[in-house]
C-alpha positions in Angstrom: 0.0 0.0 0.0 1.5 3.6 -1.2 1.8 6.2 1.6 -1.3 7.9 -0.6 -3.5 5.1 -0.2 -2.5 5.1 3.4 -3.4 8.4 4.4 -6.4 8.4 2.4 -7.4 5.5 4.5 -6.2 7.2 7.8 -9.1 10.2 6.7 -11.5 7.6 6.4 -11.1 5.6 9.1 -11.5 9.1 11.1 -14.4 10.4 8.9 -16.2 7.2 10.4 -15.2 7.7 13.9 -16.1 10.8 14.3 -19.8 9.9 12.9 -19.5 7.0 15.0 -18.9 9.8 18.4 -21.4 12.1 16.3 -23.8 9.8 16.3 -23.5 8.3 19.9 -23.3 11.7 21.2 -26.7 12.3 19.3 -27.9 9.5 21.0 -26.5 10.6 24.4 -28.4 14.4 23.6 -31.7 12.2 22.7 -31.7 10.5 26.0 -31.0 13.6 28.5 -34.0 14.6 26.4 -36.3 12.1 27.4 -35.2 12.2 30.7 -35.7 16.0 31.1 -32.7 18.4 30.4 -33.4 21.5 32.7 -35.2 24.4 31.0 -36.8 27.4 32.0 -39.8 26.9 29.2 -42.7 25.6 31.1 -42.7 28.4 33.6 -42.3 30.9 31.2 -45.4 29.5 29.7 -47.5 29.8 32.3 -45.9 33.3 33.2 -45.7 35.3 30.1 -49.3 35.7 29.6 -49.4 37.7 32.3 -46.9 40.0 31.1 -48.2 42.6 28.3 -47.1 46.2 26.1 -48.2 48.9 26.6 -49.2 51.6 24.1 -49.4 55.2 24.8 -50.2 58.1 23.4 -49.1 61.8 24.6 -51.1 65.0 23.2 -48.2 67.1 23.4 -44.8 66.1 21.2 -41.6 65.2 23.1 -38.5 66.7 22.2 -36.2 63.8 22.9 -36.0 59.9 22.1 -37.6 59.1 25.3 -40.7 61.1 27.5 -38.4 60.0 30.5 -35.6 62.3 29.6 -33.3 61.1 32.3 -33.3 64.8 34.0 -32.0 64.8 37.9 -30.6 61.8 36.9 -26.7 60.6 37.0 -25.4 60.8 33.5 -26.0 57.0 32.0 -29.1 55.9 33.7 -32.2 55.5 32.0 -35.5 55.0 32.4 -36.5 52.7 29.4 -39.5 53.3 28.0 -39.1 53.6 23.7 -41.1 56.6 21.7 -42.7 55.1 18.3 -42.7 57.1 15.4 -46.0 58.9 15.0 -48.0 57.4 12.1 -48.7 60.7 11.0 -45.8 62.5 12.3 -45.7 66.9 11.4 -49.3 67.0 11.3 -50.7 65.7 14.7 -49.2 67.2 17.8 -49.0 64.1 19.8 -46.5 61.3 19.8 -47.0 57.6 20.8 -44.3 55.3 22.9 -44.4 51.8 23.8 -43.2 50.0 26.9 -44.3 46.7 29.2 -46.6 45.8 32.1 -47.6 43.2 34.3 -50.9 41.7 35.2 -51.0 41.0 39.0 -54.9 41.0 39.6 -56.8 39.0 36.8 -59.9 39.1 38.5 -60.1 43.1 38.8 -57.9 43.9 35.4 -54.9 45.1 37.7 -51.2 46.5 36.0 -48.6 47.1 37.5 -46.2 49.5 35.2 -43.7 52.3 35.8 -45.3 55.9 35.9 -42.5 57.4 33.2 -44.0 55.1 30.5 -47.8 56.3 31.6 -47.0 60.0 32.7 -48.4 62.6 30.8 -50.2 59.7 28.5 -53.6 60.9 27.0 -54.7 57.1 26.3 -53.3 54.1 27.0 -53.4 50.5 25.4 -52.5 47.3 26.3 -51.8 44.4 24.3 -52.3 40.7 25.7 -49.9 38.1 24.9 -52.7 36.3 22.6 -53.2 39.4 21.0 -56.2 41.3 22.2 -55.9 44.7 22.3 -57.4 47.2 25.1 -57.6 50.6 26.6 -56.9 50.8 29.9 -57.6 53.3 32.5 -55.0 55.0 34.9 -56.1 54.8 38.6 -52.8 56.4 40.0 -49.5 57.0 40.0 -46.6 57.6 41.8 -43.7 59.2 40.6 -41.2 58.8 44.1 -41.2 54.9 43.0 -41.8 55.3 39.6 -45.0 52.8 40.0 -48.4 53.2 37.8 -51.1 51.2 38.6 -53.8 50.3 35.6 -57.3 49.0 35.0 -58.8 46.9 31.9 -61.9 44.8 31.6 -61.0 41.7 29.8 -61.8 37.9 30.5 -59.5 35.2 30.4 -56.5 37.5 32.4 -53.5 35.2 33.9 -51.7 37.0 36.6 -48.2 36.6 38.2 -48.4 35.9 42.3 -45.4 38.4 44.0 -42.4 36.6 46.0 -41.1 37.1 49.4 -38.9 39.4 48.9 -37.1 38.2 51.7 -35.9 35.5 50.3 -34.5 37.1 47.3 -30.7 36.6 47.7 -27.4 38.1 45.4 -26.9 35.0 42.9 -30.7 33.8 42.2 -31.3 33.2 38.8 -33.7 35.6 37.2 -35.6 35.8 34.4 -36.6 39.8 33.2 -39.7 39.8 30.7 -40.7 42.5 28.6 -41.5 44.4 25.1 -37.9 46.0 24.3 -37.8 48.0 21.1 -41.6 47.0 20.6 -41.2 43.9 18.9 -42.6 41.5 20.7 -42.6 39.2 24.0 -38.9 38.8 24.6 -37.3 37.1 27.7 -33.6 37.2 29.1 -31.9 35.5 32.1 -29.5 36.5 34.1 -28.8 36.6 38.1 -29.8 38.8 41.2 -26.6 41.3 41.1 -27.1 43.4 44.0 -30.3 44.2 46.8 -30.9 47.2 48.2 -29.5 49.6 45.3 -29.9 53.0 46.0 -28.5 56.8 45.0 -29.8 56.8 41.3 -32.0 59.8 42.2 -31.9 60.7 45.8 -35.7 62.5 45.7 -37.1 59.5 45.2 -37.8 56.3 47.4 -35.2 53.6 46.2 -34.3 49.9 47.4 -33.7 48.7 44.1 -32.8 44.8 42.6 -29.9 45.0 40.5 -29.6 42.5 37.9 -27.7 41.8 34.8 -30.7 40.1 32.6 -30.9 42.4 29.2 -33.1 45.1 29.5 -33.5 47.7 26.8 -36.2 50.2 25.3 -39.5 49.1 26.1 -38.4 46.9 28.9 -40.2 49.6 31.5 -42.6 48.2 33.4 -42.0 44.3 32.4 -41.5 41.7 35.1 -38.5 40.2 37.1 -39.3 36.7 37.9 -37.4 34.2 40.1 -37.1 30.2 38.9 -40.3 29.5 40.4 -42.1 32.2 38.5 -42.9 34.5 41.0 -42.3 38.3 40.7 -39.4 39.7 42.6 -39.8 43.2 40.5 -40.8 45.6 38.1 -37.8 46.3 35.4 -37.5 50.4 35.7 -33.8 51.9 34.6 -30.5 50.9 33.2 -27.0 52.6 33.8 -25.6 52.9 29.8 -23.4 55.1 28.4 -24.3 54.3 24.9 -28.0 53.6 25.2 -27.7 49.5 25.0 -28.0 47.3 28.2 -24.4 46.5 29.6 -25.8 44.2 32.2 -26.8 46.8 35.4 -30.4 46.7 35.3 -32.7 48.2 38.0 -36.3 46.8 39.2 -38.7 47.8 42.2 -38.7 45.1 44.4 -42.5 43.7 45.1 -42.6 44.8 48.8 -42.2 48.4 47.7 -44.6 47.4 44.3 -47.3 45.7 47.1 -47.4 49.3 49.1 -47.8 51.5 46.5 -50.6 49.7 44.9 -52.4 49.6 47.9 -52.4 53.6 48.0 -53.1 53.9 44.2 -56.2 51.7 44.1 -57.8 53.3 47.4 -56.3 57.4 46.3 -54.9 57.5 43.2 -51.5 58.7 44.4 -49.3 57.8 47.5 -50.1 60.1 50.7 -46.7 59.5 52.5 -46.3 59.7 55.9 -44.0 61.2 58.1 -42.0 60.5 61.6 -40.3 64.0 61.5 -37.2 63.0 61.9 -33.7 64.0 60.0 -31.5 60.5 60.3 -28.0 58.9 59.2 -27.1 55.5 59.2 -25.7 54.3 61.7 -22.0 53.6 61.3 -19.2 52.4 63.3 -18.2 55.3 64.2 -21.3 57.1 65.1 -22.4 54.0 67.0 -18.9 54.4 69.2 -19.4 57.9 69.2 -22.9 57.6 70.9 -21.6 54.8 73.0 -24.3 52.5 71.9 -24.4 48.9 71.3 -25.8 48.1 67.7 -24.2 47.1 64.5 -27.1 49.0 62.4 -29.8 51.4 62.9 -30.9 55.1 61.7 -29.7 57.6 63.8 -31.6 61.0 64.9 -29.9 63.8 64.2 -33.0 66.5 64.6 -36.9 66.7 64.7 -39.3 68.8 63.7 -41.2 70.5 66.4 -45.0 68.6 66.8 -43.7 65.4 64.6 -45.1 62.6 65.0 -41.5 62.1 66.1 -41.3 64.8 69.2 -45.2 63.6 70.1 -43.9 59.7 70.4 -40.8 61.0 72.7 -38.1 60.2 70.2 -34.6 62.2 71.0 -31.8 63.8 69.2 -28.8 60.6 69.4 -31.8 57.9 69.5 -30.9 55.4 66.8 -34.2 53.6 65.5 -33.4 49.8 64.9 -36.7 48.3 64.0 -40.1 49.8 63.1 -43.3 47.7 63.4 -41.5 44.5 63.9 -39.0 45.1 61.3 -35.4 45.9 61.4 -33.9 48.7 60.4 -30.7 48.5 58.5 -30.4 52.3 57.8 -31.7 55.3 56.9 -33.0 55.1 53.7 -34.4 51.8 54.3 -36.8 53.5 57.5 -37.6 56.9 55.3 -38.8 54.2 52.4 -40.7 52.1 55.5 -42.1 55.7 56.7 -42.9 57.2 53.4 -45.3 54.4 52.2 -47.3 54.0 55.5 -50.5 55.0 55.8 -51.2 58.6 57.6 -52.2 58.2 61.3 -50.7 54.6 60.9 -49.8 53.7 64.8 -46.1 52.0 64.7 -43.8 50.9 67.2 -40.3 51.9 67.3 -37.8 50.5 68.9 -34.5 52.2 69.8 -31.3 52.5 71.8 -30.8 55.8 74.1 -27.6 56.1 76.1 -27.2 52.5 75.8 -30.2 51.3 76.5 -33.2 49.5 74.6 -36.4 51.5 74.6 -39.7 50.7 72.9 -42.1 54.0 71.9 -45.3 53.9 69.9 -46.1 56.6 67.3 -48.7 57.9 65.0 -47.5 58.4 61.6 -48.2 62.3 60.6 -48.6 63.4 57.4 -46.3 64.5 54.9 -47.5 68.1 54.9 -46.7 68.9 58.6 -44.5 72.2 58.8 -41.1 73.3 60.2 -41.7 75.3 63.1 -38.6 77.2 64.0 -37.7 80.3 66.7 -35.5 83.0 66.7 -32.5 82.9 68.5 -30.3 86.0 68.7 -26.2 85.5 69.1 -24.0 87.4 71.3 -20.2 87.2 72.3 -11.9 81.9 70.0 -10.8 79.1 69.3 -10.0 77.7 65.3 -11.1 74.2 65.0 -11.3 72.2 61.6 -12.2 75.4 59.8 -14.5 76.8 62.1 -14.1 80.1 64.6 -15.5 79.6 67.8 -16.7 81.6 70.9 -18.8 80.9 73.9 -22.5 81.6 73.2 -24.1 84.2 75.0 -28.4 85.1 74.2 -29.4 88.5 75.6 -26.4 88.9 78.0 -27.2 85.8 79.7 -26.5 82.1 79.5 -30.2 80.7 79.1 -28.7 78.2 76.2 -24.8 77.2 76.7 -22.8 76.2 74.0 -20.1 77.9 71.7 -21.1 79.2 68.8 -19.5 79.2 65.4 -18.8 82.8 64.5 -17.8 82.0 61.1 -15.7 79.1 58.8 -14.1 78.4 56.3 -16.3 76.6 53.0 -13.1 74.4 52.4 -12.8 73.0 56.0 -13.9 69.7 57.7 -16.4 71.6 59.6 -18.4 73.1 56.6 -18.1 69.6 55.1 -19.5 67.8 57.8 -22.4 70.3 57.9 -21.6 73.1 60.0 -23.2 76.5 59.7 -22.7 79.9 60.9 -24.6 80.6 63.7 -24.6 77.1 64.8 -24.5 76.7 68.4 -22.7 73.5 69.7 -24.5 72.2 72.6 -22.8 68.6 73.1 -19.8 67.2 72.3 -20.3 63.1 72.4 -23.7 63.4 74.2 -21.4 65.3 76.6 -22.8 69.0 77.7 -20.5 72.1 76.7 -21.4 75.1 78.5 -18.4 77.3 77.4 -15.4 77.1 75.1 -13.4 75.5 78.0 -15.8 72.9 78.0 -15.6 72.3 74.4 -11.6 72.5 74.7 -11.7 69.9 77.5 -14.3 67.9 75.4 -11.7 67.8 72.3 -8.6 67.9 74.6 -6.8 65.2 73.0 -6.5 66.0 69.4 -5.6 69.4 71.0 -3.0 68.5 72.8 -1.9 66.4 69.0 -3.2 63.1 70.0 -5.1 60.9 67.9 -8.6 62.4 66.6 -11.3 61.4 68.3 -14.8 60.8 66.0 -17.2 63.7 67.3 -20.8 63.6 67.4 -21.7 67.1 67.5 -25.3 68.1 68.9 -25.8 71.7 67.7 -28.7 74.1 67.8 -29.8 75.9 64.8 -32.3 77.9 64.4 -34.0 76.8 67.4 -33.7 73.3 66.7 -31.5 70.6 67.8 -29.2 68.6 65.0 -26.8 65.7 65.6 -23.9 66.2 63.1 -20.7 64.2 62.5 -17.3 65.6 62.4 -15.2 62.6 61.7 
């Protein structure tokens, strides 16, 4: 046999055991078929019906590519929600925009969707999965969660039941569902990213899901759901520099979702509440500067006169660990809590004050109560962090001790830590300061060039008391 023939043998010797693998591997694929190779397709059949797109329509044109323009927002987040082309576009002032829902009450119509994809709308259509096409009415909305809530009358709805939340960990698969770029039902998988995301736009009420699941234009308002089905979310915003998803996707979880609905369908819009209260999260080293025994918490560092705050007892230096049962982690997480209870809502607090565990019941006020203040007149130094200080004096006498800060610098640690003119510092570490020799023994040692002592700082402005920290 010639060297020819014998590599042309080799090949087909080769040829037939690689159909031979091919084939058995075939047969291998066949099998794990039969017995049931994981897949996500039977619960996204019985979950995608109750996901739907929504059409709007605006009476006024929009100027950008979006009605959400992003504004008070950090460059690169969006809100996704696409605008459509007008059929008729020059000659009709109005513009049209399409984005996604979520059915979550079949028997009374009920849709969950995200207020920038219905604000401003002068009708609204849904589309259901099999088709069907039908207005819907608004019954509220709420722009500090970016929740909508809206109304058909249809037969035959599916819904999607909502999770507990609490069980929602970082590394759960996920399953985002939704209408992006208006073509059609499209789903993508990915994993829970991040809880708790906050800081996209600090007026609103943010605990957000982060995932990394695609979601692009016309996404808004579609559905994060867990293995099981179940809705963890409501897909809302995106952070993109070039308008395409890079994986950092944003929902509403469905314990925020579950509050807000319940004010929508009984007002039409959220009447927050309000404790009356200014708070920080409780760090380290507040915590050691308060000498308190907690590793998390909200600390109170002023109230508004006849709160719901003051009226419950609640002090400057309290820090709030659990409200109605649940704890409190920090101090967005209890101004979310606060801001979606119902007005004259009785809650119990539960707090530590000069290292002890106190329980206090309050009423919830609402969120239109106002700042009371009084006038308080300075009289007649020491330079510390940027700030000029003197002993406080108020009509020649010494009715409220302290040192006041006569003036500072805007580029010092004092101004940065929230210092004012006129401030009066009553309390150095929940210690009383009189005088400025009080306040010099109080912050002896980094006077003397020691080590710098954390300072929690209770100060009196404008007739109110502030905690402020001067790390």
């Amino acid at each position: 046999m010639t060297i020819g023939n014998s590599m042309n043998l080799s090949r087909i010797l080769g040829l037939v055991v690689f159909c031979l693998a091919a084939a058995q591997a075939q047969a291998i694929s066949t099998v794990a078929l039969e017995q049931g190779i994981p897949s996500l397709a039977p619960m996204l059949q019985r979950v995608t019906p109750a996901v739907v797109s929504i059409q709007v329509s605006k009476s006024a044109p929009t100027s950008g590519r979006y009605f959400f323009n992003g504004e008070g927002l950090p460059e690169g987040v969006r809100r996704y929600f696409e605008q459509l082309p007008s059929p008729d576009s020059g000659r009709r002032p109005y513009s049209t925009g399409a984005g996604s829902g979520v059915i979550v009450d079949a028997e009374e119509g009920l849709i969950i969707t995200n207020h920038h994809v219905v604000e401003g709308a002068s009708s609204i259509t849904v589309r259901l999965s099999d088709d069907r096409t039908i207005a819907a009415t608004l019954l509220g909305s709420d722009p500090g969660t970016d929740v909508a809530l809206l109304r058909v009358v249809a037969d035959n709805l599916l819904e999607i039941g909502f999770a507990d939340i609490a069980s929602v960990q970082v590394g759960d698969y996920v399953v985002a569902i939704g209408n992006p770029f208006g073509i059609g039902q499209t789903v993508t998988s990915g994993i829970v990213s991040a809880l708790g995301r906050a800081g996209i736009n600090n007026d609103n009420y943010e605990d957000f899901i982060q995932t990394d699941a695609a979601i692009n234009l016309g996404n808004s308002g579609g559905a994060l759901v867990d293995m099981e089905g179940n809705l963890i979310g409501i897909n809302t915003a995106i952070i993109s520099g070039n308008g395409g998803s890079n994986g950092i996707g944003f929902a509403v979880p469905t314990d925020m979702v579950s509050s807000v609905m319940e004010h929508l369908k009984r007002d039409g819009e959220v009447r927050r509440g309000l404790l009356g209260v200014t708070i920080a999260d409780a760090t380290p080293d507040i915590v050691a500067a308060l000498d308190v025994d907690v590793e998390y918490g909200a600390v109170v560092i002023s109230i508004l006169p006849d709160s719901a705050a003051q009226r419950a007892g609640v002090e400057i230096s309290d820090v709030i660990v659990e409200i109605d049962g649940k704890p409190i982690r920090g101090s967005r997480q209890l101004r979310n809590m606060v801001g979606l209870m119902l007005q004259e809502q009785e809650v119990d607090l539960v707090l530590y004050r000069n290292g002890e565990r106190e329980q206090l019941t309050a009423r919830i006020a609402g969120s239109s109560a106002e700042l009371a203040t009084t006038d308080s007149a300075p009289a007649a130094v020491r330079e510390y962090r940027g700030a000029r200080l003197q002993t406080y004096k108020m009509n020649n006498t010494y009715e409220n001790k302290g040192v006041e800060i006569v003036s500072l610098s805007q580029f010092g640690e004092a101004f940065a830590a929230g210092l004012r003119e006129g401030d009066v510092i009553i309390e150095v570490n929940r210690r009383p300061v009189s005088d400025l020799a009080a306040f010099n023994a109080a912050t002896q040692l980094e006077s003397e060039g020691g080590d710098r002592r954390f300072s929690a700082l209770t100060v009196l402005r404008e007739g109110r008391r502030m905690l402020l920290f001067l790390p």
